[in-house]
C-alpha positions, -999 to 999 in steps of 0.1 A, spaced: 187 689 -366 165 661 -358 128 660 -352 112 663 -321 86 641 -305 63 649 -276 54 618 -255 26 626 -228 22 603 -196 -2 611 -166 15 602 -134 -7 577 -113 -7 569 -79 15 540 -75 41 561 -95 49 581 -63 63 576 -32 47 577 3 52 614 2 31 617 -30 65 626 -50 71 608 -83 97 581 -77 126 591 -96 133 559 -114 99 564 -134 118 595 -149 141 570 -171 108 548 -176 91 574 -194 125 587 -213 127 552 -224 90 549 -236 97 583 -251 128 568 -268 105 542 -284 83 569 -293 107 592 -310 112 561 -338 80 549 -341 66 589 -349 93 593 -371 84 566 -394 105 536 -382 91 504 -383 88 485 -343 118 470 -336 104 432 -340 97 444 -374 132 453 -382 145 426 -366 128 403 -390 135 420 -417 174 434 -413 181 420 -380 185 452 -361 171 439 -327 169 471 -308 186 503 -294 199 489 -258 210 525 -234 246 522 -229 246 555 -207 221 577 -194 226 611 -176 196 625 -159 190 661 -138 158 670 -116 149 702 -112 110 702 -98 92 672 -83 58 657 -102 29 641 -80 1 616 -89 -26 637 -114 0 657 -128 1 653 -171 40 655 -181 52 660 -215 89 641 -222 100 661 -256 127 638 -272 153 647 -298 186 630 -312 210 655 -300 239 639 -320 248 609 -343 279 594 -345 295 563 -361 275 531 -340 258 554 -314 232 584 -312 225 609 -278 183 618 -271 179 643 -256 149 642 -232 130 674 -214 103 667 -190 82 693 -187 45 698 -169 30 730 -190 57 751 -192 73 742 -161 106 723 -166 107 690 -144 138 673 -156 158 666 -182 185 636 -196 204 621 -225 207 588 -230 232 571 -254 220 541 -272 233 520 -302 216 501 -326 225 466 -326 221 430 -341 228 397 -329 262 386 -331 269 362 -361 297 347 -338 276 340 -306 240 350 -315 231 350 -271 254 386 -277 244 415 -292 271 438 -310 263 473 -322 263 484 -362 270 515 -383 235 535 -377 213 529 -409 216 558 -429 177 555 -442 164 557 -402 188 585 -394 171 601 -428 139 595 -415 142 612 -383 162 643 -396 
């Protein structure tokens, strides 16, 4: 089971629309912060970090599923509790639930893949094996 990670964001003004409802794109803006998040409270280094020292660039989404359930408006404090759901060979699912108290707002996975540059044309990226010391770490 993986660790979970609780990444808290107050909803401002301009993240709403004219009808004072949060605009639904800033849902997958705070999953991706969250995503960020997740690592960096589990013990892994920032990704420029890693990329100078094993050349792991990132962890680009390659598929995200979201669903809405209540709406959020400027003032509101939301909490985006992220887990890894699943590992497999060269990709991992977080699981994110958005939640204001104990109200559920939304919730999404997201499948990402760590990746380097590609020896053969390093303007591509190309996705690696996941390092088995940062799945360790955030077990």
């Amino acid at each position: 089971m993986s660790k979970t990670n609780i990444h808290r964001v107050t909803v401002h003004f301009g993240d709403c629309d004219p009808a004072g409802i949060v605009f639904f794109p800033n849902f997958s803006r705070w999953m991706d912060q969250s995503s960020f998040a997740f690592f960096r409270a589990c013990g892994v280094p920032p990704w420029r970090e890693l990329q100078l020292t094993r050349g792991i660039v990132g962890t680009p989404l390659l598929e995200i599923h979201t669903r809405f359930l209540r709406p959020a408006t400027y003032g509101d404090t939301i909490e985006v509790h992220t887990t890894i759901e699943e590992w497999a060979a060269k990709t991992f699912r977080h699981r994110h639930v958005v939640r204001r108290g104990d109200e559920l707002l939304c919730e999404g996975t997201e499948v990402r893949a760590f990746v380097i540059r590609d020896p053969a044309n390093p303007e591509r990226i190309k996705a690696i094996a996941i390092p088995p010391d940062i799945q360790a770490l955030c077990s």
